[in-house]
C-alpha positions as CSV (number, residue, x, y, z in Angstrom):
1,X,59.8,117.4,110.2
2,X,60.4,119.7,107.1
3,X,63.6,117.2,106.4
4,X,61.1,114.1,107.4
5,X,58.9,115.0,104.5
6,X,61.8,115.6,102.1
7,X,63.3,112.1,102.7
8,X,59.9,110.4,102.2
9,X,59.5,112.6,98.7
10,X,62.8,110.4,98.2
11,X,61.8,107.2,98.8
12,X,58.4,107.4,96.7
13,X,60.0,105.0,94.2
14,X,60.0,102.2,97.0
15,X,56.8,103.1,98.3
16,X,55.7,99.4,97.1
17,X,58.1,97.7,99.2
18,X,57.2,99.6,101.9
19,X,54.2,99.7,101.6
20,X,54.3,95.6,101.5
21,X,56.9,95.6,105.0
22,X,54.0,97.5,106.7
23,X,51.0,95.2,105.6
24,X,53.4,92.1,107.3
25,X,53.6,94.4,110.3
26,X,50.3,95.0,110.9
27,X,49.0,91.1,109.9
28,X,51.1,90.3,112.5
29,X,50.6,92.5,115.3
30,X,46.7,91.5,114.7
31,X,47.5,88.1,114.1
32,X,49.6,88.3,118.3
33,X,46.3,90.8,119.1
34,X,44.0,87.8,118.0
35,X,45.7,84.8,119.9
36,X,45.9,86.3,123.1
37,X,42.3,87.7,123.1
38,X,41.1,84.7,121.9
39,X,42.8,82.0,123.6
40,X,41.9,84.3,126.8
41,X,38.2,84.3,126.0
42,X,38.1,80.8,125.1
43,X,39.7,79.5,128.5
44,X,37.0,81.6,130.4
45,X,34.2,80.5,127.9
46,X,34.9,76.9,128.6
47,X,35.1,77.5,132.8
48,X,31.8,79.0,132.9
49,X,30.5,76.4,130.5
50,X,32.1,73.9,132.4
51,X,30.8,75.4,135.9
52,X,27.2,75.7,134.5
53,X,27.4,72.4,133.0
54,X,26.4,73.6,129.6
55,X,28.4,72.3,125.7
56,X,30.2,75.3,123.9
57,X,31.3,74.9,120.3
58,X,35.0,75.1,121.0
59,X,36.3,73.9,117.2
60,X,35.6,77.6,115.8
61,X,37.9,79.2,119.0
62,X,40.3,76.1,118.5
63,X,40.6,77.0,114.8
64,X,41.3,80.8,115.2
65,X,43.9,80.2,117.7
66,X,46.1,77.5,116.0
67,X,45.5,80.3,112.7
68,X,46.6,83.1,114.4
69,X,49.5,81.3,116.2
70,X,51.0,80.4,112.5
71,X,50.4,83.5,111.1
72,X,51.8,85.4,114.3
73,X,54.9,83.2,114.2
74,X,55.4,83.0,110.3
75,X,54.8,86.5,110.5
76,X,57.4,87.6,113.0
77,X,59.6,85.8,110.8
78,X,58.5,87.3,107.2
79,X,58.7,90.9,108.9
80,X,62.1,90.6,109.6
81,X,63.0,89.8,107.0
82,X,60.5,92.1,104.5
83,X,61.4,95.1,106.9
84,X,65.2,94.5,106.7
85,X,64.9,94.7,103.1
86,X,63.2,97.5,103.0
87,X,65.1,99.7,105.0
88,X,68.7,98.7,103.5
89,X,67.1,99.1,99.6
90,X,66.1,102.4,100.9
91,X,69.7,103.1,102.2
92,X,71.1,101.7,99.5
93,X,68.7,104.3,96.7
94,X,69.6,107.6,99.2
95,X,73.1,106.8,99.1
96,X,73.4,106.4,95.2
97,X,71.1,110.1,95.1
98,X,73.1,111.6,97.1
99,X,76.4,110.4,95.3
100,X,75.0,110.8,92.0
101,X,73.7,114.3,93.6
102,X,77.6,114.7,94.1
103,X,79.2,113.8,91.8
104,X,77.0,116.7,89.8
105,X,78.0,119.7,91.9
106,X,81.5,118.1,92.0
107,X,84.5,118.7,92.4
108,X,84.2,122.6,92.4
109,X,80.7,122.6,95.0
110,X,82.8,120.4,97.5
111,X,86.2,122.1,97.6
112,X,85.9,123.5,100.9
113,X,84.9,120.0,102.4
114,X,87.4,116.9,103.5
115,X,87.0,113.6,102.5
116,X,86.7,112.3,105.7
117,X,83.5,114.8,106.3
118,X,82.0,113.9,103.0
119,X,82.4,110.1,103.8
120,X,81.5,110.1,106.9
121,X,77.9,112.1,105.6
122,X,77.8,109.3,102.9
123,X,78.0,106.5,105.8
124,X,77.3,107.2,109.0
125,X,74.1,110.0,108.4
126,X,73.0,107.6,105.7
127,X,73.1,104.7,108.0
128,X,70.9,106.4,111.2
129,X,68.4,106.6,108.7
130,X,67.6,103.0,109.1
131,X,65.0,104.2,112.2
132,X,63.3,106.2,110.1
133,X,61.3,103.7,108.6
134,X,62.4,100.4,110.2
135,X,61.7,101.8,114.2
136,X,59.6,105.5,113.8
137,X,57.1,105.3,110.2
138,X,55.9,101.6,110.6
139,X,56.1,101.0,114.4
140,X,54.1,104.3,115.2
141,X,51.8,103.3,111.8
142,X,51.0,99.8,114.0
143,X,50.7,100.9,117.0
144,X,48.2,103.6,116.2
145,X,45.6,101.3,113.9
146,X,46.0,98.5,117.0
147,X,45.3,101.0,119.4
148,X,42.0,102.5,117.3
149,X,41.1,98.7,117.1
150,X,41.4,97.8,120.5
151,X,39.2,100.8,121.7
152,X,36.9,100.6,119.3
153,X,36.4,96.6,120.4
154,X,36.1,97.6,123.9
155,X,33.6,100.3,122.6
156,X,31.5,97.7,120.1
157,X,31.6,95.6,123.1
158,X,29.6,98.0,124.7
159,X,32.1,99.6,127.2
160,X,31.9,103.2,125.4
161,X,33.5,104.9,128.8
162,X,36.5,102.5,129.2
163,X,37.2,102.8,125.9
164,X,37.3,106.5,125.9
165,X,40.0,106.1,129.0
166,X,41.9,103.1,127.3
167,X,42.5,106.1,124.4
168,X,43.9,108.6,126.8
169,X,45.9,106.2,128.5
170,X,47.6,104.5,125.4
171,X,47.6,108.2,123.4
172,X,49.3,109.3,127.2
173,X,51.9,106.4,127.6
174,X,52.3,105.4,123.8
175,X,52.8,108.6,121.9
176,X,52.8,111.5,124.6
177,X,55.6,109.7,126.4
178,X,57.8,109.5,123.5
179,X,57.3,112.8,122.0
180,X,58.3,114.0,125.4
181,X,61.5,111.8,124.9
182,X,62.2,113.2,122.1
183,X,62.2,116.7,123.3
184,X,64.0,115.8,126.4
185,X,66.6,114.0,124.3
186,X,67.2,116.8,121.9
187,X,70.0,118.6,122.5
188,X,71.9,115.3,123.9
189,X,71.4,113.9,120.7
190,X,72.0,116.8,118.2
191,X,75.9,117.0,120.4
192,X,76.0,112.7,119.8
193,X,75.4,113.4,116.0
194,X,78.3,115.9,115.6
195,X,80.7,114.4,117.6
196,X,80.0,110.4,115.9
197,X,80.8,112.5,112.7
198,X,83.8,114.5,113.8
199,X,85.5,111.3,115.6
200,X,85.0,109.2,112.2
201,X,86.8,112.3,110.3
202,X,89.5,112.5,112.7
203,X,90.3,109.0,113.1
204,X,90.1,108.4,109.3
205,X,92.6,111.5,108.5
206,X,94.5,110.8,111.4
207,X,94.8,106.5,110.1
208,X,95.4,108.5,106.9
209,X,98.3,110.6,108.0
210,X,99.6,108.1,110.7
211,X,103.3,107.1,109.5
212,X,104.0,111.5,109.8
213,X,102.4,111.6,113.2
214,X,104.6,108.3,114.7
215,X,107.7,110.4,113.1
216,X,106.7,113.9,114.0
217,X,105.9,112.3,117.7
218,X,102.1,114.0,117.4
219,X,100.3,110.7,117.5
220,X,100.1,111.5,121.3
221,X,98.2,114.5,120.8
222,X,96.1,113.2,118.3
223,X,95.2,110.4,120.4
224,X,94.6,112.1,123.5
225,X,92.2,114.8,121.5
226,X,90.3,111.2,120.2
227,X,89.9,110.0,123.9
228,X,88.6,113.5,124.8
229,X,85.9,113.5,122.0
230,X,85.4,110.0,122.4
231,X,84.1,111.0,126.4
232,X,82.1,113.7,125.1
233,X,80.0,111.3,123.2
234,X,79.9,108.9,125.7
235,X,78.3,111.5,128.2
236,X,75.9,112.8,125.7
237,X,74.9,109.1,124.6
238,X,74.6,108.4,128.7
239,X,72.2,111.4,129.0
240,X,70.1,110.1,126.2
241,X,69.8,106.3,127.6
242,X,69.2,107.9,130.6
243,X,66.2,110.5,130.2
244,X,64.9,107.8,127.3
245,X,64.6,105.1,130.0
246,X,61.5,107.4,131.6
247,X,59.8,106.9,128.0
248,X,60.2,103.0,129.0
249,X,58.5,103.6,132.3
250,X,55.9,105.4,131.0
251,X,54.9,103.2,128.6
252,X,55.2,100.3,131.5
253,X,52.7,102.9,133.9
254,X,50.9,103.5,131.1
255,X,50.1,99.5,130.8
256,X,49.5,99.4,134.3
257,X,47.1,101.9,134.9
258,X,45.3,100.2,131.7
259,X,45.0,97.1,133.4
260,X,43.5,98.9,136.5
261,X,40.9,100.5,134.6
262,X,39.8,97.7,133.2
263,X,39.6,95.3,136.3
264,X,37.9,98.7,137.9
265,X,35.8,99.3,135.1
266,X,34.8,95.6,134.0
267,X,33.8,94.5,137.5
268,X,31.4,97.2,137.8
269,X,30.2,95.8,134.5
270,X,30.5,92.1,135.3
271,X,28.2,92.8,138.8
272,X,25.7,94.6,136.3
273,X,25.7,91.5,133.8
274,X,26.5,94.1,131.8
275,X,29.7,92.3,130.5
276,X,30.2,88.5,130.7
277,X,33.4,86.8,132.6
278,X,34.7,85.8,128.9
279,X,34.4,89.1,127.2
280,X,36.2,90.6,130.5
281,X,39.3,88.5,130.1
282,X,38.9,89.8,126.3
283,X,39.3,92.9,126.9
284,X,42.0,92.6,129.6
285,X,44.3,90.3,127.1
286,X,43.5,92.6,124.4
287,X,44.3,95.7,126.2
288,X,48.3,94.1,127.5
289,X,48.7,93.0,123.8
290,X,48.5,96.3,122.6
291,X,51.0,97.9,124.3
292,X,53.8,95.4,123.0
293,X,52.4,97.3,119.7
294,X,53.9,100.5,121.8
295,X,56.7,99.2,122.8
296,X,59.0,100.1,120.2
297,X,58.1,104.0,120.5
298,X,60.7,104.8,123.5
299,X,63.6,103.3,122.0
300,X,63.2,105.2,118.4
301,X,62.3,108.2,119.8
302,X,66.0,108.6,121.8
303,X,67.4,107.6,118.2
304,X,65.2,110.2,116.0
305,X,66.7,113.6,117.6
306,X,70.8,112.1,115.9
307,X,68.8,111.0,113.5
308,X,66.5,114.6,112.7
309,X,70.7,115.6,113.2
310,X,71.9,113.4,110.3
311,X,69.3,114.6,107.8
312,X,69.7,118.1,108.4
313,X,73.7,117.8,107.4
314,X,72.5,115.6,104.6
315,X,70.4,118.2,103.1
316,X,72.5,120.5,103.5
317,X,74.8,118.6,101.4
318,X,72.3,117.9,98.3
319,X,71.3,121.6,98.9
320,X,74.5,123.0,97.8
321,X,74.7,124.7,94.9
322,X,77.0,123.6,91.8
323,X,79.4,125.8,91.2
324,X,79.0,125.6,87.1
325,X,75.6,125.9,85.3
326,X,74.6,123.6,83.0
327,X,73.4,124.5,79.4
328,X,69.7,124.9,78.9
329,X,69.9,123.5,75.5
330,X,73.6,121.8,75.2
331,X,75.4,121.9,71.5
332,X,77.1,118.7,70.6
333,X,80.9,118.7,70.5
334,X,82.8,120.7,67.9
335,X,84.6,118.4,65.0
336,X,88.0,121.0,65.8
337,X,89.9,120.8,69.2
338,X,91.5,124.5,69.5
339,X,91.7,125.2,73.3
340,X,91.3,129.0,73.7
341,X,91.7,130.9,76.7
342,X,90.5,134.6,75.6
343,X,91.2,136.9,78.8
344,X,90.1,135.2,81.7
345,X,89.6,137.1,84.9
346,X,89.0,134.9,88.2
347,X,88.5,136.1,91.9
348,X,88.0,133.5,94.6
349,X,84.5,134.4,96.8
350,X,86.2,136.0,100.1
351,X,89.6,137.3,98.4
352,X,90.1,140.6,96.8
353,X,93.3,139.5,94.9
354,X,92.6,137.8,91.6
355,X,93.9,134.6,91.1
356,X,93.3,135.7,87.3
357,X,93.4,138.6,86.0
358,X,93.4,138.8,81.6
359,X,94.8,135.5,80.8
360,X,95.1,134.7,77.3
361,X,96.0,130.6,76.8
362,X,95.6,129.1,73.2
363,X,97.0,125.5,72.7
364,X,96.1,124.3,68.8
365,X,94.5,120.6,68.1
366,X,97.3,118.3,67.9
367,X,100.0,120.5,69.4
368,X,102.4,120.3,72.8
369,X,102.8,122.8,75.0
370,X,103.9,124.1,78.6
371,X,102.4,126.3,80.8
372,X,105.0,127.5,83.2
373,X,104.7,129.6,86.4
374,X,105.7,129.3,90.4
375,X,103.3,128.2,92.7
376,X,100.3,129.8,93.2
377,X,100.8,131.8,90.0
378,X,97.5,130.4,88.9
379,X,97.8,127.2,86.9
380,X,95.5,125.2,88.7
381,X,93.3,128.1,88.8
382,X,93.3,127.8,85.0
383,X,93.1,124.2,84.6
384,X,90.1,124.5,86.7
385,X,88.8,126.8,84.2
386,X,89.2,124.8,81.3
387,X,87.4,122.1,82.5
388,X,84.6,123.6,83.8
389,X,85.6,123.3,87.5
390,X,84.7,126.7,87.9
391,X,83.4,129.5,85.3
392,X,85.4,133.0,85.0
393,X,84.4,136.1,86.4
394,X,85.2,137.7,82.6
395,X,86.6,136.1,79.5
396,X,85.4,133.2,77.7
397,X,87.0,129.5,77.0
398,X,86.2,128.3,73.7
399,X,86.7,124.6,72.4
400,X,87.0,124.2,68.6
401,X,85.6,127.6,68.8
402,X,82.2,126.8,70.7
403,X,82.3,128.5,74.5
404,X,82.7,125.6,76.5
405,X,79.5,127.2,78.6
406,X,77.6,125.7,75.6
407,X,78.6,122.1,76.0
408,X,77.3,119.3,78.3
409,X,79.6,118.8,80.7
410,X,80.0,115.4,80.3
411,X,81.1,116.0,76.7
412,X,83.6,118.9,77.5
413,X,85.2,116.5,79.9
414,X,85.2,113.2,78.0
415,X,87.4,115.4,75.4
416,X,90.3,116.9,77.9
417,X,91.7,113.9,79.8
418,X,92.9,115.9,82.9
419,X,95.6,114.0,85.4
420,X,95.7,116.3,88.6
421,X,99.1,117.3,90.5
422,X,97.7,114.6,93.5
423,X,95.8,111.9,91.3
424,X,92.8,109.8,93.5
425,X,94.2,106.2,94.2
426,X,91.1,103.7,95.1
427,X,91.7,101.1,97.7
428,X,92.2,98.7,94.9
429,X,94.4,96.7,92.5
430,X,96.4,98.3,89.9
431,X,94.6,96.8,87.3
432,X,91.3,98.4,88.8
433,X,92.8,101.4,89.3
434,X,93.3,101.9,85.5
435,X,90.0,99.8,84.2
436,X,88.2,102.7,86.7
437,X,89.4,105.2,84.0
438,X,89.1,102.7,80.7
439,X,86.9,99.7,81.6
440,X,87.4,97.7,78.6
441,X,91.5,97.7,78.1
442,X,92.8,94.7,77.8
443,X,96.0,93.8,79.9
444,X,98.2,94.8,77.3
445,X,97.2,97.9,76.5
446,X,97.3,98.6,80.5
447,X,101.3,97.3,80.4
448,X,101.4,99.8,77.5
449,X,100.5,102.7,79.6
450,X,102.2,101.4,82.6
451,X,105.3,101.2,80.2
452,X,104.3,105.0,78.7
453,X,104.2,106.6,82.6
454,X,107.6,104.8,83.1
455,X,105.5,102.4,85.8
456,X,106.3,99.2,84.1
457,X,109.3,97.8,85.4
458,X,108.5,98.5,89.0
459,X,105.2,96.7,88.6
460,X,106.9,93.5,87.2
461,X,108.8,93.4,90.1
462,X,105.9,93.3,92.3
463,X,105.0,89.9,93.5
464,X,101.2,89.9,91.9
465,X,102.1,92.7,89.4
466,X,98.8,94.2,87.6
467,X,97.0,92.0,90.7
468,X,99.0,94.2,93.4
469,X,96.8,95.6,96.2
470,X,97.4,99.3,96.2
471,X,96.1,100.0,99.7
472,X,93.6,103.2,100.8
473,X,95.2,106.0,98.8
474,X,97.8,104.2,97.3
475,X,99.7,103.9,100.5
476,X,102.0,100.6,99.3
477,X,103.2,103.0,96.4
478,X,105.8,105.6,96.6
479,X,104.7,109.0,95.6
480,X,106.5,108.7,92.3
481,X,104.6,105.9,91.6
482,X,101.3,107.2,92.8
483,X,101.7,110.4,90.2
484,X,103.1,107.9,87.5
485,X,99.9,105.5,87.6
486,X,97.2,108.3,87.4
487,X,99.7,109.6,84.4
488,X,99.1,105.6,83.1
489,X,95.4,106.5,83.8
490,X,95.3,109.3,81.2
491,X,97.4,107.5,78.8
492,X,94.3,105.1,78.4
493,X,91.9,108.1,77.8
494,X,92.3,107.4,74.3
495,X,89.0,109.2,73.7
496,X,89.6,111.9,74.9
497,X,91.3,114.9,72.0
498,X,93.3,116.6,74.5
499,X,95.6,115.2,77.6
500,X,96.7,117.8,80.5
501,X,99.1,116.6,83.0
502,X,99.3,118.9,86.4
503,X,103.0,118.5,87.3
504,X,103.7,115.0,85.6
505,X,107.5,115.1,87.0
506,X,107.1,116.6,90.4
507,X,109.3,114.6,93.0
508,X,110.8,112.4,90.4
509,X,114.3,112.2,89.4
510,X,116.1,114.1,86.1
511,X,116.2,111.0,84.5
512,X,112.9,109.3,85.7
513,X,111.2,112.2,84.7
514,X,112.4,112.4,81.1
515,X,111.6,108.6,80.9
516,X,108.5,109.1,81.7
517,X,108.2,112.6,79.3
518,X,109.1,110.4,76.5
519,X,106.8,107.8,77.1
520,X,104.1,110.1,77.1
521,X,104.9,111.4,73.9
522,X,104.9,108.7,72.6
523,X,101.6,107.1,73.7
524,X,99.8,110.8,73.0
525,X,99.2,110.0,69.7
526,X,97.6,113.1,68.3
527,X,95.7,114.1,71.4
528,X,96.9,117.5,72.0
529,X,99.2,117.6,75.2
530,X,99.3,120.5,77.9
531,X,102.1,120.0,80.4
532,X,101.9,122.7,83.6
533,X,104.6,122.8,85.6
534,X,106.6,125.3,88.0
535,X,109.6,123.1,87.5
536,X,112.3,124.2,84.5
537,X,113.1,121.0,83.5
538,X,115.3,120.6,80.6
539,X,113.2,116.7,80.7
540,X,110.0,118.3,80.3
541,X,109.7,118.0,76.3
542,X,107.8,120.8,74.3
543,X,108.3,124.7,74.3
544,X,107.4,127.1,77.5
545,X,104.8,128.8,75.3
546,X,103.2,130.0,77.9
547,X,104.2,131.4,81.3
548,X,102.0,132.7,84.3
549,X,103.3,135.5,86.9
């Protein structure tokens, strides 16, 4: 419930809206509450009347029922539709937090998670939240202010003991029975959450990675594991339906037993005279009304232990710590654009080996160089660094001579344009694909970057050229073309003071590669240019200044 309270803290902004979904709600469940007391007491009024011969004023009973018939069935209508609203503007404000909460502990405070599980947090947790307020906070809201009303009706209408039992049989069958669901339903629906999430990973990476499975021959495999979850779930979602289907019959008992009490109860009262014929059929109407008030309760309550699931992982996601601090009192960027690595010491948490141990790295503003070294010698370790990915264990990184601890990250990072060995490729055109990185270029300064990552005749050739679809991950490009757009991508950082390009050439051929060198230098301008490679390519342009063992 802990997590409960959190989300609502959340959602105060739309606590309006809300609050507006549940006023239609309740004006409707009264309005439903109204009509069938009513009309119930005004058919019995006029058969009495009519048996003792005696006029009734039937226009002010006429007048409530045709009102509360339109406001019942307008009302129906306009809760749909408020409630809907609702519920998807509050999805749609906890998934921007929690991206926005992302992309601030990004990328260095997710590195140990996949895509697939951080999407599938993003989508499928975010989207079981729709019961939290559309089926648990405003059904349970109604049903308990109809149930007070209808007891304390049957208690103003003088039937104090009935309406004592009509509260322990609606509190027993309307919130009893589905607590008791939810406890039943618990560990059935904590194993349903965990496995929706893990087959929507696994299917995505495996839809991801499908072309290598059909030639390795491990699609089988894969597919058979996807069947085997895919039962699991089913088995855990069939012991939920099941044990959640006594929460129905409870609430049906419940109702039952209700309508027994009162019969039993108003005929003692009706052979006393101490209840009239009319007021019985009141209360009788009134009491079978209610319950449709209850009658949501069952259902949300097999849905709340996956969804109690969902927010626990999402919490646990916003809860993560960022990896980098942020200044208490930022200093604005430096007029100089010296990047200065003065002996930087990393070790990864868990390792005992240091990835870096006294690096020294100095690249002047304006300048070209290379930073050479074999794999997991500790480039990336030390590009991390100088973006702020992650902070050293010793040694400092200065930027125009200001430690770069001292600057907002957003301004460190809108100075170093930073194009990464495996560059993101959105599910998108390849005109959106650079606009993402430089919103207002203009088409020709995007065939100017195209033409500087050596990208441009190949998209000319393409049927719909800037237009072309990409696909998820770039999957209608080659891998040469994939590295040469995000290269494209930091061409049109034209901002930014310094460009760093994580293996720009890696996979490409000789003479690709120095087509592609020299278009960079030429588009660089007077952006300084870092260029880390493990590769010793005569193409690569610009000295091996420095070298990492």
């Amino acid at each position: 419930m802990r997590d409960l309270m959190r989300l609502m803290r959340l959602w105060r902004g739309s606590l309006p809206l809300l609050f507006g979904a549940l006023a239609i709600s309740l004006l409707t469940t009264f309005a439903n509450l109204a009509l069938m007391a009513t009309a119930g007491w005004f058919v019995t009024a006029m058969a009495v009347a009519g048996a003792a011969g005696v006029t009734m004023n039937y226009f002010t009973p006429s007048a409530i029922i045709r009102f509360a018939a339109i406001v019942r069935t307008g009302g129906r209508w306009l809760d749909r539709v408020v409630s809907h609203e609702a519920t998807f503007a509050l999805l749609a404000s906890t998934r921007v937090a929690l991206f926005a909460r992302l992309a601030a502990i990004a990328p260095g405070g997710l590195a140990d998670l996949r895509s697939g599980e951080v999407a599938a947090r993003l989508k499928l947790d975010i989207d079981r939240l729709e019961i939290v307020f559309l089926r648990l906070v405003a059904p349970v809201v109604v049903a308990i202010l109809v149930g007070a009303v209808v007891v304390g009706a049957v208690a103003w209408l003088g039937q104090t003991s009935l309406a004592w039992l009509l509260a322990a049989i609606l509190a027993a069958g309307g919130l009893i029975g589905p607590a008791l669901v939810v406890r039943a339903t618990r560990s059935a629906a904590d194993r349903d959450a965990v496995l929706a999430a893990t087959l929507r990973r696994r299917t995505t990476e495996h839809l991801d990675g499908l072309a290598t499975l059909l030639v390795t021959g491990d699609d089988r495999r894969r597919i058979d594991a996807l069947d085997e979850l895919l039962g699991r779930r089913i088995a855990a979602e069939r012991t939920i339906a099941t044990r959640s289907a006594f929460g129905a019959i409870g609430l049906g008992a419940a109702s039952d037993v209700a309508v027994i009490a009162v019969l039993g109860v108003g005929s003692s009262a009706l052979g006393s005279a101490a209840l009239s014929g009319p007021d019985l059929t009141l209360i009788l109407l009134l009491v079978l009304a209610s319950f449709e008030a209850f009658a949501p309760l069952p259902v949300a309550a097999a849905g709340l232990g996956a969804t109690l699931v969902s927010l626990r992982r999402l919490f646990a996601l916003w809860d993560r710590a960022a990896l980098v601090d942020k200044p208490a009192q930022p200093v604005p960027l430096p007029q100089a654009f010296d990047l200065v690595a003065d002996r930087v010491s990393l070790t990864y948490p868990g390792r005992t080996m240091p990835a870096l141990r006294d690096a020294d790295f100095i690249l002047p503003q304006g300048t070209e160089r290379r930073l050479d070294g074999p794999s997991g010698s500790g480039k990336s370790t030390l590009i991390d660094l100088l973006v702020r990915v992650r902070d050293p264990d010793a040694g400092e990184i200065r930027l125009g001579g200001v430690p770069v601890r001292r600057l907002a990250l957003a301004d460190l990072r809108s100075a170093i344009a930073l194009v990464p060995q495996q560059p993101h490729i959105f599910a998108a055109t390849i005109a959106d694909n650079l606009r993402a990185f430089a919103p207002d270029a203009s088409d020709a300064e995007l065939w100017a970057a195209l033409d500087g990552a050596g990208l441009k005749q190949a998209v000319t050739e393409m049927p719909e050229q800037l237009a072309t679809y990409v696909g998820d991950g770039g999957t209608r490009l080659s891998g040469g073309e994939v590295r040469r757009l995000g290269i494209a991508r930091g061409l049109l950082r034209t901002e930014a003071h310094i460009l760093i390009l994580d293996e720009p050439t890696e996979g490409l051929d000789e003479a690709t590669a120095a087509e592609v060198m020299r278009g960079v230098q030429r588009l660089r301008g007077e952006r300084s240019l870092l260029i880390v490679s493990h590769r010793n390519a005569s193409s690569q342009a610009g000295p091996a200044s420095d070298i990492v063992r």
